[in-house]
C-alpha positions as protocol buffer text, in pm:
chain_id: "A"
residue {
  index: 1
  type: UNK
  ca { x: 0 y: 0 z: 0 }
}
residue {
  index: 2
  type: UNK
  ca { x: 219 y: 323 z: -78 }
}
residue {
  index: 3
  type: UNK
  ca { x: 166 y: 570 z: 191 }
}
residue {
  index: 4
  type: UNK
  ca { x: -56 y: 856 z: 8 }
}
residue {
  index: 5
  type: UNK
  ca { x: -359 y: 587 z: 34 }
}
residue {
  index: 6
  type: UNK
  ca { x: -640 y: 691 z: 297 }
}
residue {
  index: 7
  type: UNK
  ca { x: -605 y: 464 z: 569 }
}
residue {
  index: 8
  type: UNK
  ca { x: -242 y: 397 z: 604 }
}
residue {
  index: 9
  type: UNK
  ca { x: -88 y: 389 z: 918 }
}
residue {
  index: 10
  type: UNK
  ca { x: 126 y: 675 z: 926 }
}
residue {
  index: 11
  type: UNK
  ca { x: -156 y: 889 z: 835 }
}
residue {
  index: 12
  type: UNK
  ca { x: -266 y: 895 z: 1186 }
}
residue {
  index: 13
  type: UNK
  ca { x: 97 y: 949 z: 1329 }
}
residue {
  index: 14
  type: UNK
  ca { x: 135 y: 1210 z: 1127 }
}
residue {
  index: 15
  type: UNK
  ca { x: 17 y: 1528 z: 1214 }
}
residue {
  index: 16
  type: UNK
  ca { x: -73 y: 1686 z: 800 }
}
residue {
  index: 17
  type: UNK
  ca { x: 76 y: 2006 z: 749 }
}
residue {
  index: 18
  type: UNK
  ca { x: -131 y: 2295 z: 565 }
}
residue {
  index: 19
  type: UNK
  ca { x: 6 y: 2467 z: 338 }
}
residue {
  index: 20
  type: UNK
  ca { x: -299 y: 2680 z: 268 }
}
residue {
  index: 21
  type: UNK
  ca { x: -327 y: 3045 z: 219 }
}
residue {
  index: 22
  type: UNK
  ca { x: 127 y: 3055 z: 116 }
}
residue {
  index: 23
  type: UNK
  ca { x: 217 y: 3212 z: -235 }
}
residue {
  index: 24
  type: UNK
  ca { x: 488 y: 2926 z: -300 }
}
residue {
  index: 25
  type: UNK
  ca { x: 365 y: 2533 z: -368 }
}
residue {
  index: 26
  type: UNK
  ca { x: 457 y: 2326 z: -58 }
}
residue {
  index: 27
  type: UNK
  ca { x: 728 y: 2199 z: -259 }
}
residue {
  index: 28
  type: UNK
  ca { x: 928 y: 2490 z: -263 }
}
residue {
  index: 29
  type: UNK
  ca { x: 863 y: 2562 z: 108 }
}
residue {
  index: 30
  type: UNK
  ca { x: 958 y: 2187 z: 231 }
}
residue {
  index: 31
  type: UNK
  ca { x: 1298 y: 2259 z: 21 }
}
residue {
  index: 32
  type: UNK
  ca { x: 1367 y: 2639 z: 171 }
}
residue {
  index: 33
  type: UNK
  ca { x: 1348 y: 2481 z: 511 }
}
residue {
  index: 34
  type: UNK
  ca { x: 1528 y: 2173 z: 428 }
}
residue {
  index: 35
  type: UNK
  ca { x: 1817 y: 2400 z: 281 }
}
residue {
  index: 36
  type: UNK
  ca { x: 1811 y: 2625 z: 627 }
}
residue {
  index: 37
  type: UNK
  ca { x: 1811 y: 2322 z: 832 }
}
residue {
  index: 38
  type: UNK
  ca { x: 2085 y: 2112 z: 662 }
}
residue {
  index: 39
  type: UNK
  ca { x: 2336 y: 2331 z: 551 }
}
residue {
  index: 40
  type: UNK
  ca { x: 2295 y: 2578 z: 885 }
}
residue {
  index: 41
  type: UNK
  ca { x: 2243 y: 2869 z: 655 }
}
residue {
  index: 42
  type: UNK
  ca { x: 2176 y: 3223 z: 712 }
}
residue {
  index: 43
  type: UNK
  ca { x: 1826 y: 3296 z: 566 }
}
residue {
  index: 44
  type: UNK
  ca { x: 1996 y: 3523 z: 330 }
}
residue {
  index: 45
  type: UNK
  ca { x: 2203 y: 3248 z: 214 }
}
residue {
  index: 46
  type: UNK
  ca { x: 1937 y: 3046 z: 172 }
}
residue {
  index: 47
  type: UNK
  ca { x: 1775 y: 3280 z: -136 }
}
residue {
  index: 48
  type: UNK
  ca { x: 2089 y: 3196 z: -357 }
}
residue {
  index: 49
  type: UNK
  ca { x: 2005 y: 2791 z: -376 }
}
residue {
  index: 50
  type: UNK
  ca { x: 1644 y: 2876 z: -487 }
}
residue {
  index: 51
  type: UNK
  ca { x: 1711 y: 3179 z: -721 }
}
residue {
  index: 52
  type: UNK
  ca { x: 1984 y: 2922 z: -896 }
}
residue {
  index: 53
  type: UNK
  ca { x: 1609 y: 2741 z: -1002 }
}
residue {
  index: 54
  type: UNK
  ca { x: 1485 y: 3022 z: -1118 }
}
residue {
  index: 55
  type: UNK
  ca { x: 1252 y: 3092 z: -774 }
}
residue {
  index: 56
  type: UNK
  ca { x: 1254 y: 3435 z: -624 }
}
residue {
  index: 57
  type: UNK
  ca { x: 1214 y: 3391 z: -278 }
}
residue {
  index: 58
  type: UNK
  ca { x: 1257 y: 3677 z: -22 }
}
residue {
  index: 59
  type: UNK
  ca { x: 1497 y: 3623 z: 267 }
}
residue {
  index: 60
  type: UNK
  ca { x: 1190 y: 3751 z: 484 }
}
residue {
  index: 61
  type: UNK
  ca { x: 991 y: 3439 z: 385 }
}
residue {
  index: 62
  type: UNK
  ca { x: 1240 y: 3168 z: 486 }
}
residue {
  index: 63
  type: UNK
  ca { x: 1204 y: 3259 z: 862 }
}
residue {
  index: 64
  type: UNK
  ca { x: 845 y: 3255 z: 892 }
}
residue {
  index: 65
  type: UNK
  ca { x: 839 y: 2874 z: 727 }
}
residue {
  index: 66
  type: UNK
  ca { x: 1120 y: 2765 z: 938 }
}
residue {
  index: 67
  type: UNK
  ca { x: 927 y: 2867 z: 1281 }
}
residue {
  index: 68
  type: UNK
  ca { x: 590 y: 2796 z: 1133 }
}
residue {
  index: 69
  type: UNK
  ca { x: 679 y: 2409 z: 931 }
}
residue {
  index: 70
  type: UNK
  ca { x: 957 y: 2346 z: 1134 }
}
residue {
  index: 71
  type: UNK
  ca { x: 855 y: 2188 z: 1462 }
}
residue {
  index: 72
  type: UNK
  ca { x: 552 y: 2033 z: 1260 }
}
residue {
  index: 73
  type: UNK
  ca { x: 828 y: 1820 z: 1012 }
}
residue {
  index: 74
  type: UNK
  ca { x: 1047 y: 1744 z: 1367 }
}
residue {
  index: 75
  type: UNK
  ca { x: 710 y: 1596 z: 1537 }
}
residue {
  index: 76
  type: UNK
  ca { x: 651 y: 1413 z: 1183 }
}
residue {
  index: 77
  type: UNK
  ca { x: 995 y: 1292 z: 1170 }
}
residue {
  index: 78
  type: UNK
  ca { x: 1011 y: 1178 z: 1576 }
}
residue {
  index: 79
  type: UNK
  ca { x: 693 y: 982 z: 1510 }
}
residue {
  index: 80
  type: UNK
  ca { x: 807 y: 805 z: 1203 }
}
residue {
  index: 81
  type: UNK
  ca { x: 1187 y: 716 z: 1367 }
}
residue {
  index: 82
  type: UNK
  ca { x: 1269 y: 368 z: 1459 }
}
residue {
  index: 83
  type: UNK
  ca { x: 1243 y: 261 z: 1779 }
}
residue {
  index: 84
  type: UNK
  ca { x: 1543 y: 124 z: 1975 }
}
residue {
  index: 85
  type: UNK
  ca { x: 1559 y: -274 z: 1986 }
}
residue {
  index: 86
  type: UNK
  ca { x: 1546 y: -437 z: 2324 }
}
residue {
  index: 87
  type: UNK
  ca { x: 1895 y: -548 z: 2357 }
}
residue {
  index: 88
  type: UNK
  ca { x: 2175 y: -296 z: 2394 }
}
residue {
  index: 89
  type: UNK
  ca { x: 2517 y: -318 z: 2380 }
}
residue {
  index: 90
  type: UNK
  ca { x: 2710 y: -77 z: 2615 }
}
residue {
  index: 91
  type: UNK
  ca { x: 3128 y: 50 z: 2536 }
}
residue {
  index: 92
  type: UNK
  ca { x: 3362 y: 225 z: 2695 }
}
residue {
  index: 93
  type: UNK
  ca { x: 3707 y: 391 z: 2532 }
}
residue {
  index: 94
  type: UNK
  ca { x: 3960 y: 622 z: 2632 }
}
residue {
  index: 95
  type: UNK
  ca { x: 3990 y: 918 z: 2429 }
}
residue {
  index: 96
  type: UNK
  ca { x: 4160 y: 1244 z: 2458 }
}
residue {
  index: 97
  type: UNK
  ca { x: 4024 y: 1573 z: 2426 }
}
residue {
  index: 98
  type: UNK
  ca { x: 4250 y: 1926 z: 2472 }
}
residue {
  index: 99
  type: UNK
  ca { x: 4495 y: 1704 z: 2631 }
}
residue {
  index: 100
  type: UNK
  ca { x: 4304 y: 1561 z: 2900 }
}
residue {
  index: 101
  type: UNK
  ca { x: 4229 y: 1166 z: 2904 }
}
residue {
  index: 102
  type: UNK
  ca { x: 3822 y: 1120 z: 2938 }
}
residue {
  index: 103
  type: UNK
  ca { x: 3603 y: 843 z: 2881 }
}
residue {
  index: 104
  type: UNK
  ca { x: 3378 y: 810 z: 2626 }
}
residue {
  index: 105
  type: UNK
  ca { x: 3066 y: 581 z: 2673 }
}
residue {
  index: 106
  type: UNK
  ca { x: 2829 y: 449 z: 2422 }
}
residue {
  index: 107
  type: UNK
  ca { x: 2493 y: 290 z: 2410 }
}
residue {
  index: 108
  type: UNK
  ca { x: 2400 y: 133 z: 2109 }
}
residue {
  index: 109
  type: UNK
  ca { x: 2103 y: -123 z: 2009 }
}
residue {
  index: 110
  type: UNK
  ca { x: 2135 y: -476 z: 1883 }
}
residue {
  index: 111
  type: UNK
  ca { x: 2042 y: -336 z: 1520 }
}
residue {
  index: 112
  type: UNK
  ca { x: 2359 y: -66 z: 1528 }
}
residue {
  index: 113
  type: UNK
  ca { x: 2182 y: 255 z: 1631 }
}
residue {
  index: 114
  type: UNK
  ca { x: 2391 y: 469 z: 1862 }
}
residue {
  index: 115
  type: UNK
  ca { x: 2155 y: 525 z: 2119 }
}
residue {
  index: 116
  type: UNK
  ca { x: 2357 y: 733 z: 2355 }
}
residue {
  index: 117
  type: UNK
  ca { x: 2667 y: 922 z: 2342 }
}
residue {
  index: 118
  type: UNK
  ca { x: 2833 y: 1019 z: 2712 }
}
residue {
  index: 119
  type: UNK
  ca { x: 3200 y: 1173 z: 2791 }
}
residue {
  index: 120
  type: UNK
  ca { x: 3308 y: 1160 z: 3118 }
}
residue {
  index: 121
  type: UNK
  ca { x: 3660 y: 1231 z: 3312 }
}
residue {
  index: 122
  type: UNK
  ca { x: 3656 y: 909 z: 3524 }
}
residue {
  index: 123
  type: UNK
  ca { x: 3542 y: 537 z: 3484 }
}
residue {
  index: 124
  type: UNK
  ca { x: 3340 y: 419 z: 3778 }
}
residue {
  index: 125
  type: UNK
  ca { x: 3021 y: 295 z: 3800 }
}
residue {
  index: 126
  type: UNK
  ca { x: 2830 y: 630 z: 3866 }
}
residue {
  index: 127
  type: UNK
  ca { x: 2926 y: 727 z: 3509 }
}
residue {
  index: 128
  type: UNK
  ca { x: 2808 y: 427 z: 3359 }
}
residue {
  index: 129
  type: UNK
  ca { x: 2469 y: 461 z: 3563 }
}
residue {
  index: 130
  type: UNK
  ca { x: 2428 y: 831 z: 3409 }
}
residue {
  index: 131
  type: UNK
  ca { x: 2477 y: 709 z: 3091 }
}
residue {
  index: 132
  type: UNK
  ca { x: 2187 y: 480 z: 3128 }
}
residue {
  index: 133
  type: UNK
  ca { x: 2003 y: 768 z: 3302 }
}
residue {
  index: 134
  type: UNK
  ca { x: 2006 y: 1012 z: 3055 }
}
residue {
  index: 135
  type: UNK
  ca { x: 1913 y: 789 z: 2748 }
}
residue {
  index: 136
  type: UNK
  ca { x: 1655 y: 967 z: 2556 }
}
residue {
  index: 137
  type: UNK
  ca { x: 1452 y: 644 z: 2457 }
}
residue {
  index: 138
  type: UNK
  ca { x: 1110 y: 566 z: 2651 }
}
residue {
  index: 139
  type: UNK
  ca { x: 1154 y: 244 z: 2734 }
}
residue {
  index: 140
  type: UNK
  ca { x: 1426 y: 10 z: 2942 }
}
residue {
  index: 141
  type: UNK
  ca { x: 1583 y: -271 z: 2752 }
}
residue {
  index: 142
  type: UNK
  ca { x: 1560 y: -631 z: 2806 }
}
residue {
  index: 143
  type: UNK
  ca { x: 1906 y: -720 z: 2805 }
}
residue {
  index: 144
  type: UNK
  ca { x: 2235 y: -513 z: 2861 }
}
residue {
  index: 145
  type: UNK
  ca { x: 2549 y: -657 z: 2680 }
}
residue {
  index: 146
  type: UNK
  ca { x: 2867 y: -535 z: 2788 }
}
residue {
  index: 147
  type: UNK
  ca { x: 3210 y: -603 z: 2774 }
}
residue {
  index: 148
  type: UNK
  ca { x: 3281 y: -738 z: 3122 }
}
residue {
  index: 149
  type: UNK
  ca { x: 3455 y: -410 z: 3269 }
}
residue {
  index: 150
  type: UNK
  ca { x: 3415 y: -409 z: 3663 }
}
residue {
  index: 151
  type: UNK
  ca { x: 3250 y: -46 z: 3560 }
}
């Protein structure tokens, strides 16, 4: 069933997005903000890509999509990600930064999905309990692999 059919399942995940009452096709407005987003442009610098295609686009316009479409396509996107798997896989390495030895943890899912990033100056259990702690996922796994450490 391709996913512009009535009655598909991520029609009712995602929230629809009206483009009513805008001078430019949705089209054009999904790319301005896209451009913004992913290159971290200025909105000035963001007129250049589209006048290249021939679209004259003020540099007035691109903020007002961005605060209006933006959090709209992040709540799409959040609903549509992948949820973590229910075995995670936990890592710790030694890396330096400015000269200093810290500890870089890692949380990642049986599938390959970094699930958590945390650095932290010494290796002790306490650090690898905050790591768990401040996981952004909404739910706790089944099983933890690790790599035997007594952290």
């Amino acid at each position: 069933m391709a996913t512009n059919e009535p009655g598909h399942v991520l029609d009712w995940i995602m929230q629809p997005i009206s483009y009513a009452r805008y001078r430019f096709p949705p089209d054009i407005i999904r790319h301005a903000v896209w451009i913004y987003l992913r290159f971290t442009l200025s909105y000035r610098d963001v007129e250049d890509p589209l006048a290249e295609r021939g679209l004259m686009v003020s540099n007035e316009s691109t903020p007002r999509w961005v605060l209006k479409f933006w959090p709209i396509i992040a709540k799409n996107l959040h609903a549509i990600r992948p949820k973590a798997h229910s075995r995670w896989h936990l890592d710790e390495m030694v890396v330096s930064i400015a000269g200093r030895q810290m500890y870089m943890w890692r949380a990642v899912d049986s599938e390959g999905e970094v699930l958590e990033i945390l650095v932290e100056p010494q290796r002790d259990k306490i650090a690898a309990l905050r790591l768990l702690r401040n996981r952004r996922q909404s739910f706790v796994p089944k099983a933890i692999v690790t790599d035997k450490l007594r952290s």
